[in-house]
N, C-alpha and C positions, 0 to 999 in steps of 0.2 A: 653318300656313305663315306664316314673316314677312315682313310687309309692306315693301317699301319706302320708305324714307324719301323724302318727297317734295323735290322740286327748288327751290329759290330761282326766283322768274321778275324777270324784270324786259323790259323791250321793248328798251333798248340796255346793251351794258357796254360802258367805254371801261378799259382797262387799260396801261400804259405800264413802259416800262425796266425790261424782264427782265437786260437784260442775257447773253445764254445767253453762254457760256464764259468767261466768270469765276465763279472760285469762290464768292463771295458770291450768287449767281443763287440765288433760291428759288424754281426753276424747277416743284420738287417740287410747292411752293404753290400754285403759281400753276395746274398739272394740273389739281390737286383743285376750287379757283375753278370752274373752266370747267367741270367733269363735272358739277361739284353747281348748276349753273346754267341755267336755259332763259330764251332770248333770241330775239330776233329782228335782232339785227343785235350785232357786237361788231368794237369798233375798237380796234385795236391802235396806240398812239399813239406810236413810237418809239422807239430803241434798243435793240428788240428783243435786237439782239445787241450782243457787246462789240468785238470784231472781225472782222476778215476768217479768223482764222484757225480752223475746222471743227475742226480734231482736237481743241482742247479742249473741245468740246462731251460733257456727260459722258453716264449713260443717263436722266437725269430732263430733260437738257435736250432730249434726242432724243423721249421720250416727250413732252414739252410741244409740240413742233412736232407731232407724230404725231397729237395731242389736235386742237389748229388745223388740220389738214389737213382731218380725217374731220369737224369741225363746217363747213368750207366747203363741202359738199356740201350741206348741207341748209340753211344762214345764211350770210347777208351778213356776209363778214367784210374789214373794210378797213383796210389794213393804210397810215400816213402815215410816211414816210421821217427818222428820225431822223437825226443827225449819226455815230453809231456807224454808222450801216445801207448808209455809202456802198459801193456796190460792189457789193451784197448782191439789189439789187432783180430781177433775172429771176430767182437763185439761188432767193430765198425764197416767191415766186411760183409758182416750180416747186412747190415742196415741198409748199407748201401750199393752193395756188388762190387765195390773198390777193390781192384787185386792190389797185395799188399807188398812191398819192397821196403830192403833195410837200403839198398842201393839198386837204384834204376839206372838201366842204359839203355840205349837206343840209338841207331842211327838212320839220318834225314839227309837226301841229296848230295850219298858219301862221305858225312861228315858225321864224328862219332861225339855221341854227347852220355852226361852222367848227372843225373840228380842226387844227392846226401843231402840230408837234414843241417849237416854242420856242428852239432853239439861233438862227435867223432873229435873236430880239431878244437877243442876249449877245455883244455887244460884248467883253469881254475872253476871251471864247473862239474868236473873229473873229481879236483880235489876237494873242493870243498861245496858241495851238495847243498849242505845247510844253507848257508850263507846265500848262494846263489840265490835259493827259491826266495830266501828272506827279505834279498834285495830286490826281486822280482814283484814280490807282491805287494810290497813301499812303495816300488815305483806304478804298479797298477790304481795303491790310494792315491798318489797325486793325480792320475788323469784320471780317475771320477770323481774329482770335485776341483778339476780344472774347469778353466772357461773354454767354449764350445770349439774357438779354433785351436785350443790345446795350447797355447804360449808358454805355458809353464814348464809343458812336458818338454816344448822341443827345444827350450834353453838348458834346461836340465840334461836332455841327450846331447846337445851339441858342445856343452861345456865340460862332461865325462868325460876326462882322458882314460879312465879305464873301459867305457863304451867306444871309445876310438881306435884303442889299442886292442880291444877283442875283436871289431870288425876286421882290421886289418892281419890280427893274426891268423882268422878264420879263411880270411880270402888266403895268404901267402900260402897255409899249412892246404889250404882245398887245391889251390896251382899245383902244388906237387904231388898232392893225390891224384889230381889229373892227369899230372907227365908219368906219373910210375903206370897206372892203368890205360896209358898211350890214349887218351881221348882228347879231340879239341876245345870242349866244353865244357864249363864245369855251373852245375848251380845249385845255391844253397839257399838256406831259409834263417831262424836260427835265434840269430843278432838284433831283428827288428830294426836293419838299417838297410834300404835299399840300395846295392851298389854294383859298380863295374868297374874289371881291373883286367887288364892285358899285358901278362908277361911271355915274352917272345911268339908263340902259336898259340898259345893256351889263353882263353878269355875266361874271366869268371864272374858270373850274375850270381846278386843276393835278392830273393825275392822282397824283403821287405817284412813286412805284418799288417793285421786287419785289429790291431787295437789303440791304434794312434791317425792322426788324422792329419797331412791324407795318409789312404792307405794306399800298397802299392802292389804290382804284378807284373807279369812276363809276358809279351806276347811275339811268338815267335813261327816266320811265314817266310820259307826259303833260307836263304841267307840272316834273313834282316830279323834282329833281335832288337827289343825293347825294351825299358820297365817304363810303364806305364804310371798313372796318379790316378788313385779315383776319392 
């Protein structure tokens, strides 16, 4: 008889911006993550979804909520209010048992941490709404009919100086949200750019996103923090 392969562990995953009903969602992915994973708590850090509207949810995105439901039975799963997620919060709740936070905290082995979504520090998506979604979902056309490892998309993100200059204002404006709420941790979602930055005590993780490839996440056991690649 064969064995099964055993599980990844870690004590928390933080994973962020599925995105569910846009086509670029690697909603599929992101299942697989969570089966092949044992936790003790998993936070789901924003934008879940892409809008209000349900019917384009396809069956891998229905299966990935179906995956979060049946793990909230048995784990702490918390679920922090993305800028996509407006509207969404008893909906997703329901579905899933996910207790819902505009800001989560929590603290681990006397050490105090805080989850935001991160839209909070982005000022030009504050100001101009429009524009943002509009260059959001330009850039969602080029990676569905990009080629499979994505080339296109991650020249395109790495050569954005105004994608450079949002991650880093996200990360500097979240340090100081984390020094005024006295926490040593800070992590956000957001950006769709996986990152870490440590100014004096205060360290700050960007989970990443599940619509670019690879995608990325958090795994965090004791001390020892991550972002991981899947």
């Amino acid at each position: 008889m064969k064995k099964k392969d055993k599980k990844n562990k870690t004590h928390t995953l933080i994973i962020s911006d599925f995105h569910l009903g846009s086509r670029v969602s690697r909603s599929k992915e992101a299942a697989e993550l969570l089966n092949n994973f044992q936790f003790k708590k998993l936070i789901l850090l924003g934008d879940i979804f892409e809008d209000l509207n349900f019917n384009r949810l396809s069956d891998d995105d229905w299966n990935l909520i179906s995956v979060i439901s049946k793990l909230s039975k048995t784990t702490k799963v918390r679920w922090v209010e993305g800028n996509h997620d407006k509207g969404l919060a008893n909906i997703f709740s329901a579905l899933t048992g996910a207790r819902l936070h505009r800001v989560y905290r929590w603290q681990h082995n006397n050490r105090k941490y805080l989850a935001i979504h991160g839209h909070q520090f982005d000022n030009f998506l504050i100001d101009n709404a429009f524009l943002s979604i509009l260059a959001s979902q330009l850039y969602n056309l080029v990676q569905l009919f990009d080629f499979k490892d994505k080339r296109i998309s991650h020249f395109l993100k790495s050569k954005s100086k105004g994608w450079l200059r949002l991650s880093e204002k996200v990360a500097s404006r979240a340090i100081l949200y984390a020094k005024l709420r006295g926490v040593n941790y800070i992590f956000c979602g957001h950006t769709h750019k996986a990152m870490f930055e440590k100014r004096g005590n205060i360290r700050y993780y960007n989970s990443g996103c599940w619509t670019d490839v690879p995608s990325t996440y958090i795994t965090l056991d004791g001390n020892r923090i991550k972002i991981n690649e899947y």
